[in-house]
C-alpha positions in Angstrom: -33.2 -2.7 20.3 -31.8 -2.3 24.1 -31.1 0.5 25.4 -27.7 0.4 25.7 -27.3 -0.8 22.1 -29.6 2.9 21.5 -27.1 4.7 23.6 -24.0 3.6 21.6 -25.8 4.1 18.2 -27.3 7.7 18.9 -23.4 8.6 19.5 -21.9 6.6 16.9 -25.1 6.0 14.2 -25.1 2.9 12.3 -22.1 0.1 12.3 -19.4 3.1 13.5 -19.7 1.6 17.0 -17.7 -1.9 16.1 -15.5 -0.2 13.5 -12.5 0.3 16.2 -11.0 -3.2 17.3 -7.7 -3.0 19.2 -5.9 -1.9 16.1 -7.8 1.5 16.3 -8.2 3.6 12.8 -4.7 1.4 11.2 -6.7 -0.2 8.4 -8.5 3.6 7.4 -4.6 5.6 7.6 -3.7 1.9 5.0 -6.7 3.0 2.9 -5.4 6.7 3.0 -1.8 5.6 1.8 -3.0 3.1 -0.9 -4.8 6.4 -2.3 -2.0 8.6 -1.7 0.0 5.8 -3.5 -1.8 6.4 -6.9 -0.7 9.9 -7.5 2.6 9.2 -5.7 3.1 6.5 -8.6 2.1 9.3 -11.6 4.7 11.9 -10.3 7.7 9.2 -9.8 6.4 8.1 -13.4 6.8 11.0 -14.7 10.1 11.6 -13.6 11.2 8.1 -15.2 8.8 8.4 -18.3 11.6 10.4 -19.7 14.4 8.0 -19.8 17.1 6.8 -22.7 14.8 5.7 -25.5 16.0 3.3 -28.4 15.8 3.7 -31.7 12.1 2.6 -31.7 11.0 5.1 -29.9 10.6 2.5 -26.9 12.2 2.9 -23.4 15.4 1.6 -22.5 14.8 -1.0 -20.0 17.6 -1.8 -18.4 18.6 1.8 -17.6 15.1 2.1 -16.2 15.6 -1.1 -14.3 19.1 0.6 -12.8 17.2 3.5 -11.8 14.2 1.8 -10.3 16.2 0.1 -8.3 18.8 2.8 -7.5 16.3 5.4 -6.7 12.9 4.2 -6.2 13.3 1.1 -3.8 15.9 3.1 -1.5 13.3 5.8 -1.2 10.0 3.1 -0.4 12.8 1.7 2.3 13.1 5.2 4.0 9.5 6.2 3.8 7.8 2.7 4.8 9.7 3.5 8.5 8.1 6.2 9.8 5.3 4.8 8.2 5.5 1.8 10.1 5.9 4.2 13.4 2.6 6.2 12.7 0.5 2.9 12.0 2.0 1.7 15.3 1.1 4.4 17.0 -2.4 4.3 16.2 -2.8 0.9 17.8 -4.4 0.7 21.0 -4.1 -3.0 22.0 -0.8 -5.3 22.0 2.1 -3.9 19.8 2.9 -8.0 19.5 -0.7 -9.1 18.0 -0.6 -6.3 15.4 2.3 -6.4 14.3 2.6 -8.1 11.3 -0.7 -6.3 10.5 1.0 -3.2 11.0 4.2 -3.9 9.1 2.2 -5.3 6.0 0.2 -2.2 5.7 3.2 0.4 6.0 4.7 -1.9 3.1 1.6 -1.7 0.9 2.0 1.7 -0.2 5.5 2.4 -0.8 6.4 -1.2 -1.9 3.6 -1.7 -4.3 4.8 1.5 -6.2 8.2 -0.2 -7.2 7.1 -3.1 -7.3 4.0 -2.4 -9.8 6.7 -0.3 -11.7 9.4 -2.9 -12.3 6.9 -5.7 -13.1 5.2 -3.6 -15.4 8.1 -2.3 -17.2 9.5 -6.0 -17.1 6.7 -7.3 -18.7 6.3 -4.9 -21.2 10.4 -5.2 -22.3 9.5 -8.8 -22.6 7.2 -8.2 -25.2 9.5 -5.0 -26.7 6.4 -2.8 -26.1 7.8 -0.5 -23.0 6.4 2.4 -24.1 5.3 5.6 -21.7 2.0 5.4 -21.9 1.8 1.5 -21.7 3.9 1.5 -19.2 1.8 3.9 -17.0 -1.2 2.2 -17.4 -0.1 -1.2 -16.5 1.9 0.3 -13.8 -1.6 1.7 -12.1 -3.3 -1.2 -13.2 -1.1 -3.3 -11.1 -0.5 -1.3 -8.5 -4.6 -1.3 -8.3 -4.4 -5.2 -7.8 -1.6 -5.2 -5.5 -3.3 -2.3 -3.4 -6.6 -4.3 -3.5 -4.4 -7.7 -2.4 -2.7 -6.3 0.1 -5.9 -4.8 2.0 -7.3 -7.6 2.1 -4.2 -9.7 3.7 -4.1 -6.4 5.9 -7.9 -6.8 7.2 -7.0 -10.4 7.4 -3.8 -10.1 9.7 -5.6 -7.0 12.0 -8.6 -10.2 12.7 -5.7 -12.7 13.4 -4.4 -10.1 15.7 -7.9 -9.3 17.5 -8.0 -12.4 18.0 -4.3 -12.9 19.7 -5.0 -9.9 21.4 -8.2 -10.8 23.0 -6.9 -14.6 24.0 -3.5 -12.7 25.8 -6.6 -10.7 28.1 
């Protein structure tokens, strides 16, 4: 091992010292949101887990569609811009490179809750089987899949924009 290869690990042990490209700690704060998105999902789900019901005891979907969509997506809109504006600032390279990287993981979040939500509950009115509980556990099963998706497009895009940022030097 060189010495200067000594010197960087003995501040930064093991693979630490290449974590940071140019997009800086973005794809750890897209990590931290996914996770925050799981609970985030269980409290909105319990706030919707209590709409009209039919007479089989299953939930109404088209009054949960209406409210998804009137309440849910509108507040995944407003969150996913300052969302945007802290993954930005955490870039220290070109803003231009990264930023489909950093729009894709502010979106991850916010827009995999509604989405994982309405597909679920779509899927399960399809097969007249909207229930609570099956609806919350395809709900986190999906939004686990798009989570896991959407990381990896996200690690994907931050090389594409290492890349443009390091042939724009």
């Amino acid at each position: 091992m060189s010495k200067e290869k000594e010197k960087i690990l003995g501040i930064r042990p093991f693979n630490m010292a290449n974590f940071s490209g140019g997009y800086g700690y973005m794809p750890v704060y897209a990590i931290f949101g996914v996770i925050v998105s799981f609970p985030a999902a269980f409290v909105l789900w319990t706030g919707f887990a209590i709409s009209f019901k039919n007479e089989d005891g299953a939930l109404d979907y088209q009054i949960l569609k209406r409210r998804l969509n009137r309440i849910v997506l509108p507040l995944c809109l407003i969150l996913f811009i300052p969302w945007t504006i802290f993954l930005a600032t955490t870039l220290y390279g070109s803003i231009w490179a990264y930023a489909l990287a950093t729009v894709w993981a502010a979106a991850i979040p916010g827009i995999g809750i509604y989405c994982s939500m309405l597909f679920s509950a779509k899927l399960l009115a399809a097969k007249e089987k909207l229930t609570k509980g099956s609806w919350l556990v395809l709900t986190l099963i999906f939004l686990a899949a798009i989570a896991l998706l959407g990381l990896y497009i996200m690690f994907l895009l931050t090389d594409l924009g290492d890349t443009l940022d390091s042939l724009s030097r």
